[in-house]
C-alpha positions in Angstrom: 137.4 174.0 78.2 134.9 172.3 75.9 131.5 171.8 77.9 130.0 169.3 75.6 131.3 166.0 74.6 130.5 162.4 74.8 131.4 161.3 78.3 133.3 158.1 79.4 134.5 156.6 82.7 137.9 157.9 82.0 137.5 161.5 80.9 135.1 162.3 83.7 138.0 160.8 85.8 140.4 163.4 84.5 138.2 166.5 85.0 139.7 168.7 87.1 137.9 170.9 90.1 136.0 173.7 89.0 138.4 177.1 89.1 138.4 178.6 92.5 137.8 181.7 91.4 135.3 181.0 89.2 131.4 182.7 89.9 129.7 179.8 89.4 129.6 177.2 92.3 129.8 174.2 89.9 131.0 173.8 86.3 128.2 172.1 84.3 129.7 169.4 81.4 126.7 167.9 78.8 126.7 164.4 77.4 126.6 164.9 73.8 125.4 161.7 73.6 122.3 162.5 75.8 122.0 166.5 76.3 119.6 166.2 79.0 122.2 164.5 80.9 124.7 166.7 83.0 127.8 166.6 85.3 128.7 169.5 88.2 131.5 169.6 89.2 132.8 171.5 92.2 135.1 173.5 93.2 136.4 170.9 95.7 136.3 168.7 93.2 133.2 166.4 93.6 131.3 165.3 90.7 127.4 164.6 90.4 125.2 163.8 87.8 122.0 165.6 86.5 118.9 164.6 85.1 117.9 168.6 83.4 114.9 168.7 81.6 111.1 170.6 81.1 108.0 169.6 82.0 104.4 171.4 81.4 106.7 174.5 80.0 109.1 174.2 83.9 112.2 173.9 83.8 113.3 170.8 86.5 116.0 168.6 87.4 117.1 165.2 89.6 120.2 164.6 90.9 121.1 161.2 90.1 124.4 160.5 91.9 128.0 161.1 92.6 130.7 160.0 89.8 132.2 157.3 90.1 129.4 156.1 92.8 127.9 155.4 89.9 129.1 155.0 86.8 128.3 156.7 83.0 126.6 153.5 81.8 123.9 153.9 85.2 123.9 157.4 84.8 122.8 157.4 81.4 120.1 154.1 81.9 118.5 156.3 84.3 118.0 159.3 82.0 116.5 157.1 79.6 114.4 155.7 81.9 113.1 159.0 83.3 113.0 160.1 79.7 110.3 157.3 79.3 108.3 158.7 82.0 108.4 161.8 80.7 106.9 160.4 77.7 103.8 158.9 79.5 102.9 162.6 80.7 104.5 161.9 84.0 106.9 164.2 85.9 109.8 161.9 86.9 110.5 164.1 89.8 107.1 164.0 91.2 106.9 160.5 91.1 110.7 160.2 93.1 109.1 162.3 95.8 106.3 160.0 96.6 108.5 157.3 96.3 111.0 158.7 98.8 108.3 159.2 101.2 107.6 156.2 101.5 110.4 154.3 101.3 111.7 153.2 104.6 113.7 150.1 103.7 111.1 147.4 104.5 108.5 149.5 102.5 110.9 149.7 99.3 112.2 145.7 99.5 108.5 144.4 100.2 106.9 146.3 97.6 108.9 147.5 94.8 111.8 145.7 95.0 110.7 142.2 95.4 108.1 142.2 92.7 110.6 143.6 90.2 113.3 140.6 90.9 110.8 138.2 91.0 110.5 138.8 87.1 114.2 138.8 86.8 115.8 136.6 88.6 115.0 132.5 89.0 116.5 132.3 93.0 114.5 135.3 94.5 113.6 133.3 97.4 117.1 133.7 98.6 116.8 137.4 99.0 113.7 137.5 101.0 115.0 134.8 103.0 118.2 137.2 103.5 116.2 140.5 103.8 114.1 138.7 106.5 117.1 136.6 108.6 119.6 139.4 108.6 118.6 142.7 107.2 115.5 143.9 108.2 115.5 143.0 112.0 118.4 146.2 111.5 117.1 148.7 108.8 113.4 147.6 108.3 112.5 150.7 109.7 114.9 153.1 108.5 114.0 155.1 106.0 116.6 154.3 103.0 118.2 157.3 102.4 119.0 157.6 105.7 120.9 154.5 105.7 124.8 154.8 105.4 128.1 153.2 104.9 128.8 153.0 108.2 125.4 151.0 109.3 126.1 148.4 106.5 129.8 148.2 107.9 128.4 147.8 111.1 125.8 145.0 110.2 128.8 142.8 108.0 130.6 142.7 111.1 128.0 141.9 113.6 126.9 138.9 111.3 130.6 137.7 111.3 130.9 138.1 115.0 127.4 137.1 116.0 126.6 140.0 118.1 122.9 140.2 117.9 122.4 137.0 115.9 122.0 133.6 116.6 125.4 132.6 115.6 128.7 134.0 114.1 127.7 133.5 110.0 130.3 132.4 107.8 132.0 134.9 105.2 129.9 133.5 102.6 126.5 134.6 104.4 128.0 137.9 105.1 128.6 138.3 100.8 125.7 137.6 100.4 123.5 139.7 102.5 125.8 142.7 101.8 125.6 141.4 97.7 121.9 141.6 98.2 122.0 145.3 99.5 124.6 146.7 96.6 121.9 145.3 94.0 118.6 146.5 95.9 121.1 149.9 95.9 121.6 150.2 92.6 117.6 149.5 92.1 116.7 152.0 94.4 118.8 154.6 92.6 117.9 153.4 88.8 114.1 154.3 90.4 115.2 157.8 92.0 114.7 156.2 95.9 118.4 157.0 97.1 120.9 159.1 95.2 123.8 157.2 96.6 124.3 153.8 96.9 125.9 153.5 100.1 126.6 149.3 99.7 128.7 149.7 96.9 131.8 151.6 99.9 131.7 148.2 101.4 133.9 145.1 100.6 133.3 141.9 100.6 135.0 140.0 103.2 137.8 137.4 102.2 136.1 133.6 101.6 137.6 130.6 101.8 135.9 128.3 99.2 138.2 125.6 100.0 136.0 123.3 102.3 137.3 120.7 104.8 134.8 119.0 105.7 133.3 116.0 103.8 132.0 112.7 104.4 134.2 109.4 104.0 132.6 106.3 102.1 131.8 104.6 105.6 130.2 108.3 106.8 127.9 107.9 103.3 127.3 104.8 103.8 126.0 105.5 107.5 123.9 108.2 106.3 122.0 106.9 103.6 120.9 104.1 105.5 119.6 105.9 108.4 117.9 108.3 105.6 116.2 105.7 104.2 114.8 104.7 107.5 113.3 108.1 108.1 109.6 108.0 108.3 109.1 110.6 106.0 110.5 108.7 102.6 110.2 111.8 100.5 112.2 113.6 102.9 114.5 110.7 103.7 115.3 109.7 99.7 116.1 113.1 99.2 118.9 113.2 101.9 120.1 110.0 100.3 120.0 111.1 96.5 121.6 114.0 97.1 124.7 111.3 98.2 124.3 109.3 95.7 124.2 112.3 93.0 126.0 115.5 94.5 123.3 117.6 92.6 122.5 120.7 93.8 119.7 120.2 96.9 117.3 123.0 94.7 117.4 120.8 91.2 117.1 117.4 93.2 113.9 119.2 94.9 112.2 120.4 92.6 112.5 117.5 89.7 108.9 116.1 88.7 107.7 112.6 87.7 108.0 113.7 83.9 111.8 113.9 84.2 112.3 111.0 84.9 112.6 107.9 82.0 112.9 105.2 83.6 113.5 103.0 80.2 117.1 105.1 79.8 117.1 105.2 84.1 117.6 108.9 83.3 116.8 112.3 85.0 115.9 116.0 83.9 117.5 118.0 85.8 116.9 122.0 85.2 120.6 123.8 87.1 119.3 126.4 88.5 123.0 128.6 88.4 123.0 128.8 84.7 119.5 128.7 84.0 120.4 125.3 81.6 119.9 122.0 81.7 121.5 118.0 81.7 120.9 114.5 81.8 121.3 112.7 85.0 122.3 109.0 84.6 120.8 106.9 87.6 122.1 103.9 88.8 119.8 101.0 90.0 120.0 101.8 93.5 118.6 105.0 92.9 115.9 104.3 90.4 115.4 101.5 93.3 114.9 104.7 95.8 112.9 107.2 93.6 110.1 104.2 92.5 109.6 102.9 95.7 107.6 106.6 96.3 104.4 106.6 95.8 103.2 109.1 93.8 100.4 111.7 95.1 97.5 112.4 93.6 97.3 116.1 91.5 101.2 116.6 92.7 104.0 116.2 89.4 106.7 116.2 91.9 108.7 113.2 92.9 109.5 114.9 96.2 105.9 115.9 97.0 103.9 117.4 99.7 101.2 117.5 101.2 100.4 120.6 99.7 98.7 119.9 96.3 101.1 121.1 93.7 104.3 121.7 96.1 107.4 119.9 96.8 108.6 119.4 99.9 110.9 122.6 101.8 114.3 121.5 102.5 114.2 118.7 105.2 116.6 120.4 107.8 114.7 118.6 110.8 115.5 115.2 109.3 118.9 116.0 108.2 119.6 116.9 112.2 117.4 113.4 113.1 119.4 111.4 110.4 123.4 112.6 111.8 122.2 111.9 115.4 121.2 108.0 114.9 124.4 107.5 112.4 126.8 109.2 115.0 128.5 110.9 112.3 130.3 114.4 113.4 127.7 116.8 112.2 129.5 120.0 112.6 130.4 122.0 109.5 127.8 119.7 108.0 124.9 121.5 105.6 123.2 120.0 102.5 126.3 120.8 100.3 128.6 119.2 102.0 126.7 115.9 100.2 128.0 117.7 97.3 131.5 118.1 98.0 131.8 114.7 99.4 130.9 113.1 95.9 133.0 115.2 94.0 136.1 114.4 96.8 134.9 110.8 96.2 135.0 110.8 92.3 138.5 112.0 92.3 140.0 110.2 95.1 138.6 106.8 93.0 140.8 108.2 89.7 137.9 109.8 87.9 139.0 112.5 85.7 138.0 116.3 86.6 135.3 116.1 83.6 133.9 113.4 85.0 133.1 115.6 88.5 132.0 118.3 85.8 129.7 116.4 84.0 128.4 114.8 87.5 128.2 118.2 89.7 126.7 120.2 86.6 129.8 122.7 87.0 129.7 125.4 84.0 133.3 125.2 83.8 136.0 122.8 84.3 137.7 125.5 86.4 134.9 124.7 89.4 136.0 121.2 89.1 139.6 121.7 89.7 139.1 122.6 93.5 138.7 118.9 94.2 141.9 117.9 92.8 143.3 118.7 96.1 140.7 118.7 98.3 141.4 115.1 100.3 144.5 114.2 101.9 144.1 110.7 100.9 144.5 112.0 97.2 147.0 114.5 98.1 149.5 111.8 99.7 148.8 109.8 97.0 150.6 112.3 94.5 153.1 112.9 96.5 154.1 109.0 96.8 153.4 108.8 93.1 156.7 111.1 92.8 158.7 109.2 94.9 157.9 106.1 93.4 159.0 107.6 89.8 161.8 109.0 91.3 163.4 106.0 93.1 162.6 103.3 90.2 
């Protein structure tokens, strides 16, 4: 068979196992594409790619993972990257070694990974959050490669069951975490850490994105009048605007004084999904709210701490203090659930889906159209609406 070809997903799908009675272990395949890349392929039928190439007149080579675990298009970014060590003088292989060993999983999230996503992606704070809460009281200490399916398995389902956490986590939390081990995976073997990435064999467990839970007008009502009663009035204006606006808890925190115009009674808010950013119309009982804070010295934000330069962390203690003196059923509550209740609230008044999109920020109409169904009020409303047509 030809040995050298451009290779794709599919034809390396098709390849069959190298002949039993062949006399070499593995059949070797070239990219024509990129010559230095190879595939084995064995007589059992397993396929691995392979970085071939010469350094200081040696012949060397890495192994850089099992087809399909990863794909031609991560095979091939790998290469190049190698390639560009290479052309620095440095042997890519050496410099896999010395990361390998040192790379138990705390040592490779702390101080390769992080920095790198910190560079790359606006929410890293989520991750370390995740790596601290739920991963690394398990693996921290593990060296990475010697981490496997199973172990990852193993951790989903303790987080969903809430053996050896503080709770049972929701499906969404367990996405997450695993989501955040399948990317530091496919880092780790992009930089020659692990060969396989072990994540990527788990699935993500089913989520149910349709929520339940959300305040009534007399529960918002209740709510924002206790928060604006909270001695801390950055912290307790917050937990009211984000009622009053359904933004998103990290764009309401982090707004500063310069967003806001108070001629147009108009905010800046910066979404932090789609890296864009909108207008937010304010009505007068929320510019009433936001100007009755006084402004700290050397701090831009309208949410400020005490901190020069900070805002204020997400004020989970006076959220808790805030439910308990309004009386109002606190379970399934977090800070979103402010967010879902204005959206169930536009569309149970008769505002169009557009109007929740250009309120909530959504990117697409299609996260909008979960409310259309989301409170019974509106659903038995529809449902008379037919009967009415139908009987005159």
């Amino acid at each position: 068979m030809q040995t050298r070809f451009k290779f794709t997903n599919t034809n390396l799908k098709a390849i069959a196992a190298n002949d039993i009675n062949s006399r070499s272990t593995e059949l070797e395949l070239s990219d024509s594409e990129l010559s230095c890349l190879k595939l084995l392929v064995g007589k059992s039928g397993n396929k691995r790619f392979l970085f071939r190439y010469s350094h200081q007149s040696k012949k060397r080579s890495i192994t850089i993972g099992k087809f399909p675990d990863i794909d031609i298009a991560t095979a091939r970014k790998i290469v190049r990257k190698y390639k560009g060590v290479l052309a620095d003088g440095t042997d890519p292989k050496a410099q896999n070694d010395s990361h390998k060993a040192m790379a138990s999983l705390s040592q490779f999230f702390w101080h390769s990974y992080l920095p790198y996503i910190k560079r790359h992606k606006r929410s890293w704070q989520h991750d370390v959050q995740r790596f601290r809460d739920y991963v690394e009281q398990r693996f921290g200490n593990k060296l990475y490669s010697d981490i496997k399916a199973i172990d990852v398995q193993q951790l989903q389902m303790d987080m969903a069951d809430g053996n050896g956490f503080v709770q049972a986590y929701a499906p969404a939390t367990c996405n997450r975490t695993l989501a955040l081990l399948k990317t530091m995976g496919q880092q780790a073997i992009a930089w020659g850490v692990i060969e396989i990435n072990e994540a990527n064999k788990i699935k993500l467990l089913k989520e149910d994105n349709q929520r339940t839970r959300f305040f009534n007008v007399s529960e918002m009502r209740k709510i924002i009048t206790q928060a604006l009663k909270y001695p801390n009035p950055y912290a307790g204006s917050f937990i009211a605007l984000l009622l009053y606006t359904g933004v998103r808890k990290m764009e309401l925190l982090t707004v500063k004084w310069r967003d806001l115009d108070k001629v147009a009674k108009r905010l800046h808010i910066f979404i932090s999904k789609t890296d864009k950013s909108r207008e937010l119309y304010l009505s007068n009982e929320m510019m009433k709210i936001i100007c009755s804070l006084p402004k700290r010295a050397n701090n831009p934000y309208i949410f400020s701490s005490l901190i020069t330069g900070k805002h204020i962390s997400e004020p989970r203690w006076a959220y808790d203090v805030v439910f308990k003196n309004t009386g109002v059923d606190s379970k399934d509550v977090c800070f979103h659930t402010a967010r879902h209740s204005v959206a169930s609230l536009l569309v149970s008044s008769g505002k169009s889906l557009y109007d929740v999109k250009t309120q909530l920020g959504h990117a697409s109409i299609v996260s909008s159209e979960r409310y259309a169904k989301l409170t019974e009020e509106r659903q038995r409303s529809t449902g008379q609406a037919v009967s009415d047509l139908i009987s005159g």
